[in-house]
C-alpha positions in Angstrom: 45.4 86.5 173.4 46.1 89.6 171.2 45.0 90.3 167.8 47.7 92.6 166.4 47.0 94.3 163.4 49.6 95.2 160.8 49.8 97.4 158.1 53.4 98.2 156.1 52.6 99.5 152.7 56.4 99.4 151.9 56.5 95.6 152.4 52.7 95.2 151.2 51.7 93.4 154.5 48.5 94.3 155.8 46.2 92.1 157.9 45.6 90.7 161.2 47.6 88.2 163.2 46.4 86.0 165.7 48.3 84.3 168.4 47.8 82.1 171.7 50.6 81.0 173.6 48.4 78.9 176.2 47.5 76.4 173.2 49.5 73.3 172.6 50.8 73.9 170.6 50.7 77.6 170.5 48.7 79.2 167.8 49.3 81.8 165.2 47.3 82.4 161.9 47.8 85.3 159.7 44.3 87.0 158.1 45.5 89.3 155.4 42.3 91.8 154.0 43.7 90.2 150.3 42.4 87.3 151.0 39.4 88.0 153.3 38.3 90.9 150.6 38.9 94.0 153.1 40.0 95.6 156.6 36.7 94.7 158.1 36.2 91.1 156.6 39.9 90.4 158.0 39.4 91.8 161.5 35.7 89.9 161.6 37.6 86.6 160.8 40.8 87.1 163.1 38.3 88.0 166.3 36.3 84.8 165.4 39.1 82.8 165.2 40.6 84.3 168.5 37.4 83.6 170.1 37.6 79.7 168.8 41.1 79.6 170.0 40.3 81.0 173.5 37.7 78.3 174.1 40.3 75.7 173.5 43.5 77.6 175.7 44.1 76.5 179.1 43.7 79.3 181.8 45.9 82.1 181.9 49.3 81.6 184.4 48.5 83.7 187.5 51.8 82.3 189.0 52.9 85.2 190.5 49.8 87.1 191.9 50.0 86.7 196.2 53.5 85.5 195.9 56.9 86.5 197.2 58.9 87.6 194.4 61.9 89.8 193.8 59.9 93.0 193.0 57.1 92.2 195.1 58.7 91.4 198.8 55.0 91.2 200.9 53.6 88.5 198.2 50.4 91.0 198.0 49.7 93.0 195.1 49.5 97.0 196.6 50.8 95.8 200.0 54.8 97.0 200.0 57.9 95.9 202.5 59.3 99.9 203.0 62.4 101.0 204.8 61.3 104.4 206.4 63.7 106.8 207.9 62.9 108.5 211.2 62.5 112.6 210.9 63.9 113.3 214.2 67.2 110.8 213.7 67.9 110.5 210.2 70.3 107.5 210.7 66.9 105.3 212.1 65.7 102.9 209.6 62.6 101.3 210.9 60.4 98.4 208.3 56.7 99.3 207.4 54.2 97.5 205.7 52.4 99.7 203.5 48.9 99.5 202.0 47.5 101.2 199.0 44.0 101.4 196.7 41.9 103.5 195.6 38.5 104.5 196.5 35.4 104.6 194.5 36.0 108.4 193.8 39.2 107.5 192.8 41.3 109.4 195.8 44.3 107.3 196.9 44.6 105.8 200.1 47.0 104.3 202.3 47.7 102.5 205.1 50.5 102.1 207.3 52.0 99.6 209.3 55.1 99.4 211.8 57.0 95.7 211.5 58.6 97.4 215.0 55.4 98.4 216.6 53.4 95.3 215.6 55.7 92.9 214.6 56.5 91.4 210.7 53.9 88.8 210.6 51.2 91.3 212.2 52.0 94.2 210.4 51.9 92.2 207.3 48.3 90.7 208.2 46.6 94.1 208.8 48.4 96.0 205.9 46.4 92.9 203.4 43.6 93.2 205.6 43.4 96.7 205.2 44.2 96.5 201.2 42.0 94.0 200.9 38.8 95.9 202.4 40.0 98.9 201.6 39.3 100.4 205.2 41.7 102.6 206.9 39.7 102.3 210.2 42.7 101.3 212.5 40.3 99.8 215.5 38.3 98.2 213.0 41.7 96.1 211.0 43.4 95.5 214.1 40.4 93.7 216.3 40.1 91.5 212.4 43.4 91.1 212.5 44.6 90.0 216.0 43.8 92.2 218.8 47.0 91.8 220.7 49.9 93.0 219.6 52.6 90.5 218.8 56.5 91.1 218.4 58.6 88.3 216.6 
């Protein structure tokens, strides 16, 4: 958890504050550079401590990665549910499952995948695949994914 470090010389307040919410119960301690004789001393003690504290915490809440949630409507992290509109007739809406990363040279890639074409459930499967491998070889994601081309 974070060490936040605080310095208000209106108030007089300067030292280090460590907290850990995934302790029961949670922790906070409060290392001033008064009392630990300095900036350094204080920062030396708070990251101990932390470190002590971290050991003793239960694992971080990942609750929400691969899940369905309000802002994340594909339950994949860089896989997104997008309502594309056709160029040639405006007023067609069609659903796409969307895949994005970057590469090791750091260019961003995508991948692109029609609920219509494919179907929800497919669409979905090859856009994770895809993110997941971080592959935009079509061939390649659909024979991994399902090579026949369902519609539900």
């Amino acid at each position: 958890m974070p060490i936040t470090p605080a310095e208000y010389p209106k108030s007089g307040v300067f030292g280090y504050w460590v907290r850990n919410s995934r302790t029961d119960p949670p922790f906070s301690e409060w290392f001033s550079y008064k009392k630990y004789g300095g900036k350094t001393e204080a920062e030396r003690a708070a990251r101990k401590k932390d470190a002590e504290i971290e050991k003793l915490a239960r694992p971080a809440n990942s609750s929400h990665k691969d899940v369905i949630t309000k802002s994340n409507k594909s339950g994949k992290v860089g896989v997104d549910e997008v309502i594309k509109k056709d160029t040639k007739n405006p007023d067609n809406e069609y659903l796409v499952y969307l895949a994005r990363w970057f590469d090791e040279s750091g260019h961003r890639k995508t991948s692109q995948w029609s609920a219509e074409m494919y179907g929800k459930t497919l669409a979905r499967k090859c856009a994770t695949f895809a993110r997941d491998n971080k592959t935009t070889d079509r061939a390649h994601i659909l024979r991994q994914c399902d090579s026949a081309r369902r519609f539900d």
